[in-house]
C-alpha positions in Angstrom: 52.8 33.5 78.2 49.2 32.1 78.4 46.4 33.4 76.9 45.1 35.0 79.9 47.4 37.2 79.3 45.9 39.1 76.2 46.1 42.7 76.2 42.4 43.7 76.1 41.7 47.1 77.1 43.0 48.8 80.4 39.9 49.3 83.6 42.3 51.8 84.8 43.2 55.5 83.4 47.0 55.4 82.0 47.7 57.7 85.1 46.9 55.2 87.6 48.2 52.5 85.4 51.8 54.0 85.5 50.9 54.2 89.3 50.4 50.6 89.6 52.9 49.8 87.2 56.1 51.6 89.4 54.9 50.4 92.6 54.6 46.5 91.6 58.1 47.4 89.5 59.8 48.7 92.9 58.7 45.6 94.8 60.2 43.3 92.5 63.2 45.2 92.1 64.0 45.1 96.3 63.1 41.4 95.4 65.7 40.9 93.7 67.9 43.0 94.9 67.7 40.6 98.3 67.2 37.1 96.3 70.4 38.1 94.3 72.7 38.9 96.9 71.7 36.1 99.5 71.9 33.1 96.5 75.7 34.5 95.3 76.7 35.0 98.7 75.2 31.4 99.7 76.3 30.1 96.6 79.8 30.9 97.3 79.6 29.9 100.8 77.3 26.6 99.7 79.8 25.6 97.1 77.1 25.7 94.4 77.7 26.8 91.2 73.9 26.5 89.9 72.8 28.9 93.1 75.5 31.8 92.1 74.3 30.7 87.9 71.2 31.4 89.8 71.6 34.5 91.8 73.2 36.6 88.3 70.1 35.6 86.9 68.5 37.7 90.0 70.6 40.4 89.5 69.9 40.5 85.8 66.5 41.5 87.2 67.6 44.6 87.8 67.9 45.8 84.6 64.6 44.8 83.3 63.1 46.0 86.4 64.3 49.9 85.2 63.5 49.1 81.9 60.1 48.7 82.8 60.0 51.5 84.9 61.2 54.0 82.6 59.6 52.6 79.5 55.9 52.1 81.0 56.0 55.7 82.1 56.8 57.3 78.7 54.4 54.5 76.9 51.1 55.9 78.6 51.8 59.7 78.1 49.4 61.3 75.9 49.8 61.7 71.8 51.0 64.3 71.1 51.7 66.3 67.7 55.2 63.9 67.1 53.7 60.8 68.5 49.8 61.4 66.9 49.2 57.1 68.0 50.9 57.6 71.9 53.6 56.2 72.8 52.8 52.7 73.0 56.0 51.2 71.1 57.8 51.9 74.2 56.5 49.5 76.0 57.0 46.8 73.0 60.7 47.0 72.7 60.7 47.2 77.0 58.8 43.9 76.2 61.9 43.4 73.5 64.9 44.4 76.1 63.6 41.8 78.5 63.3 39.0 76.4 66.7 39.3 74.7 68.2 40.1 78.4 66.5 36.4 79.6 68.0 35.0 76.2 71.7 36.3 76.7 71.5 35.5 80.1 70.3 32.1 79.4 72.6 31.6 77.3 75.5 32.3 79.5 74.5 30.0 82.1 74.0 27.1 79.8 77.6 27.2 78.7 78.8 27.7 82.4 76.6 24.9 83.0 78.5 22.6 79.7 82.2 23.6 81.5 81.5 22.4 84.8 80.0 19.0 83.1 83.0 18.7 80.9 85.1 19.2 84.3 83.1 16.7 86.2 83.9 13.6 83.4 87.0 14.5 83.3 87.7 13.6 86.5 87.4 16.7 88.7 85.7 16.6 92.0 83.0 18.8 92.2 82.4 20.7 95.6 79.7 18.9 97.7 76.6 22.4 97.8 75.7 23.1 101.8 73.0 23.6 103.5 72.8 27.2 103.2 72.3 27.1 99.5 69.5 24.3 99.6 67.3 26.8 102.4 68.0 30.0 100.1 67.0 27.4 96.6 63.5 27.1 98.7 63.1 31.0 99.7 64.1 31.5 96.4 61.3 29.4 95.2 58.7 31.0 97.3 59.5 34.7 97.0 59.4 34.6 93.3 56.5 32.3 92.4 54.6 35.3 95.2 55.7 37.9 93.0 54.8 36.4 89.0 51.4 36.1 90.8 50.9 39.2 92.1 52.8 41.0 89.2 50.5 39.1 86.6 47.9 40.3 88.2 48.5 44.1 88.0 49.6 43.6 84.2 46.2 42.2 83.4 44.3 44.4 85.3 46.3 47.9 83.5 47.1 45.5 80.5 50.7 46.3 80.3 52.9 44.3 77.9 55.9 45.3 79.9 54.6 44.5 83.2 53.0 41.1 82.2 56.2 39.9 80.8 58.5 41.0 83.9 56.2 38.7 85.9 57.1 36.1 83.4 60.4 36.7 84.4 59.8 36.3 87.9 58.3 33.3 87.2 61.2 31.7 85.3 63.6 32.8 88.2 60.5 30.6 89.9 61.2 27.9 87.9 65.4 28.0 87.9 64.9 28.0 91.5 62.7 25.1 91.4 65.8 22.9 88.9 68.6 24.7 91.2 67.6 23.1 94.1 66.9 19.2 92.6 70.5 19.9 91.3 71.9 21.4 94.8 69.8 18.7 96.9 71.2 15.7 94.3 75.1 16.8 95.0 74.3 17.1 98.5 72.7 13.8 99.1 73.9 11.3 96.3 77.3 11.0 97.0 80.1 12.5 95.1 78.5 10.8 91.8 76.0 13.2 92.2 77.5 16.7 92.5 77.0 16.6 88.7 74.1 17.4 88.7 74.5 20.7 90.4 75.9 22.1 86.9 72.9 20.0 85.4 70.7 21.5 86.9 72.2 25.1 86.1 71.8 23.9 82.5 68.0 23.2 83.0 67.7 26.7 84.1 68.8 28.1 81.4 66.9 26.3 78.9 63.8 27.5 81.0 65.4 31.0 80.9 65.7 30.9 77.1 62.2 29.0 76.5 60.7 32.3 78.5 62.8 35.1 76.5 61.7 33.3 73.0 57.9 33.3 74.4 58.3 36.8 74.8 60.0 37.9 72.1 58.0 36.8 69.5 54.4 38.8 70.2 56.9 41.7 70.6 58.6 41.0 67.3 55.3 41.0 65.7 54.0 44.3 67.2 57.1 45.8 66.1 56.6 44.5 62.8 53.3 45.7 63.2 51.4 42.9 62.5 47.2 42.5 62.4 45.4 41.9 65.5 44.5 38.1 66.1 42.0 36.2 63.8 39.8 35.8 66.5 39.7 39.5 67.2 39.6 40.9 63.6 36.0 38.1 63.3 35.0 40.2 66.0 35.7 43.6 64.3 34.0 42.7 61.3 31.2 41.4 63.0 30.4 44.7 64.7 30.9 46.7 61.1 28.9 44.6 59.5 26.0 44.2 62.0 26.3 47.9 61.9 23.2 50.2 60.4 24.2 52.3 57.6 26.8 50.1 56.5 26.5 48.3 53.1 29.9 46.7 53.0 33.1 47.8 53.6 36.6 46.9 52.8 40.6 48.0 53.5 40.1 46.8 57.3 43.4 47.4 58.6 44.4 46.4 62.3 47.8 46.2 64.6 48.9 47.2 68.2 50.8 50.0 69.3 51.7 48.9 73.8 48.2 48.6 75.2 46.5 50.2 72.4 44.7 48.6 69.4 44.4 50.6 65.8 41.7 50.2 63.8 41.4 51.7 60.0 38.2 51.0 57.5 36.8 52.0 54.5 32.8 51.9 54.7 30.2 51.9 52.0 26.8 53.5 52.6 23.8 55.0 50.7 25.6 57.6 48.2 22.2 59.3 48.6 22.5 60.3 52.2 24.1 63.5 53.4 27.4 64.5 54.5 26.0 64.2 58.0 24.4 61.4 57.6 27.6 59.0 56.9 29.4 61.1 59.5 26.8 59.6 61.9 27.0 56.3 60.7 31.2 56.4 61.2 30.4 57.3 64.6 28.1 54.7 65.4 30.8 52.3 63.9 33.5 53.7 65.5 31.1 53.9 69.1 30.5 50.0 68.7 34.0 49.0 68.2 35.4 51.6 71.5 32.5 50.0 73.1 34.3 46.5 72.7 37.4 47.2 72.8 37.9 50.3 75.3 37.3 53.8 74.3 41.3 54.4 75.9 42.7 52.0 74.0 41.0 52.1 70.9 42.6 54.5 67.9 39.9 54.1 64.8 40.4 55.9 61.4 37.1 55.2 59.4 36.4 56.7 55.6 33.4 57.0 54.4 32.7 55.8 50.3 29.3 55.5 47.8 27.6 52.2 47.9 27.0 51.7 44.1 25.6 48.3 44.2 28.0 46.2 42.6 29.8 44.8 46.1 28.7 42.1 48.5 28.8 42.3 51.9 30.9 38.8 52.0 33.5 38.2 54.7 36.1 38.0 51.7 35.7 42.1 51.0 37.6 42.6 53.9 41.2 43.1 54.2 41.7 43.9 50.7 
């Protein structure tokens, strides 16, 4: 996944989120119901094994597709007394499901791939693909590259891990398509030499296949793990604390990701000489500033207030610690 793809904060409430989420879900999920029963049907009938390799790759859409659609419902309900940060996690190990689904099935279709190759140099004659498999390759190609766009785009705009990733999977059955039909269109035109690379190319899909799963695995991983928010975006977190009136220093910034949601905790320092109130108000402004950033929806900020005594700096090294 690109950078682009950054979960920000949501310009949608998590009501219509879910909304958007289930509709661009159930369009996919026709998708593929079509796209996988036309390329195993055509690949039997076309004699290609890299278009059925290609069309139980389609099919393994299905389950991802559910898994998104029962996971990004329960991941934007509201916290609740047993879930106090939501239920954002959800959504992470949907994110986790998919990847390792697009790794197994990669997987799969690579050794499929190896047999036939084996079969090839050993002497066997491959069967020469048909037409039918090179037209559904190229509807193949088309239909899927239409939905990663359009998916993408409703996962940025309700910045849903879940939703971004499943149009990453739509766009790797884009690009297995795309290596399906070089391999389908090589056995059909070169010859009986080049009906190898019909398996070939069943292989190159599923190193795409796994390339995606590992992309996507590994942000989930480390939001599972519950590790701290980008470099980039913790600069920005102490910037605003620090730029902020009231504040002396502060120190024990703490940050990770829970789904769409970002979790702030801080320690700040101010005047011991002020009131209760006082420091309550400057917590607030902090806490304002930062929802302000980052969305007030997706923002969850614990803040405790301490005595300036003098002795601290405010340094970028008092951070963290």
């Amino acid at each position: 996944m690109d950078n682009s793809d950054s979960i920000k904060h949501p310009s949608v409430t998590p009501e219509e989120a879910v909304k958007e989420a289930r509709h661009v879900t159930w369009v996919g999920f026709w998708c593929n119901a079509a796209l996988g029963t036309a390329k195993v049907i055509a690949g039997i009938v076309g004699r290609s094994g890299a278009l059925v390799a290609d069309g139980i790759h389609s099919f393994s859409d299905f389950i991802t597709d559910v898994i998104v659609l029962v996971m990004v419902g329960i991941a934007r309900r509201r916290p609740n007394a047993r879930y106090q940060y939501g239920h954002g996690k959800y959504e992470t190990f949907a994110t986790m499901l998919i990847a390792v689904a697009l790794i197994i099935v990669g997987i799969g279709i690579f050794i499929d791939g190896i047999k036939h190759v084996i079969l090839a140099l050993r002497g066997q004659e491959l069967a020469r693909p048909g037409w039918i498999a090179l037209a559904i390759c190229f509807a193949s190609i088309v239909v899927k590259e239409w939905l990663f766009r359009y998916t993408r785009r409703v996962g940025v705009r309700i910045q849903s891990g879940a939703v971004i990733a499943n149009a990453w999977h739509h766009r790797s059955d884009a690009f297995s398509s795309v290596a399906t039909l070089v391999g389908v269109a090589g056995a059909m035109f070169l010859g009986e030499n080049g009906r190898i690379l019909d398996p070939i190319a069943a292989m190159i899909v599923a190193v795409f296949i796994i390339i995606v799963g590992i992309k996507m695995a590994i942000p989930a991983i480390n939001e599972l793990l519950e590790v701290s928010l980008p470099e980039k975006m913790e600069d920005q977190i102490r910037h605003i604390i620090a730029e902020s009136e009231g504040v002396r220093t502060y120190h024990h910034l703490r940050t990770r990701r829970n789904g769409s949601k970002i979790i702030i905790e801080v320690h700040l320092k101010v005047n011991p000489d002020i009131t209760v109130k006082q420091g309550h108000s400057i917590a607030t402004e902090v806490e304002n500033k930062l929802k302000n950033d980052f969305g007030n929806d997706s923002t969850i900020i614990t803040t405790h207030i301490e005595p300036y005594r003098g002795e601290e700096l405010l340094r970028d090294g008092s951070c963290g610690a």
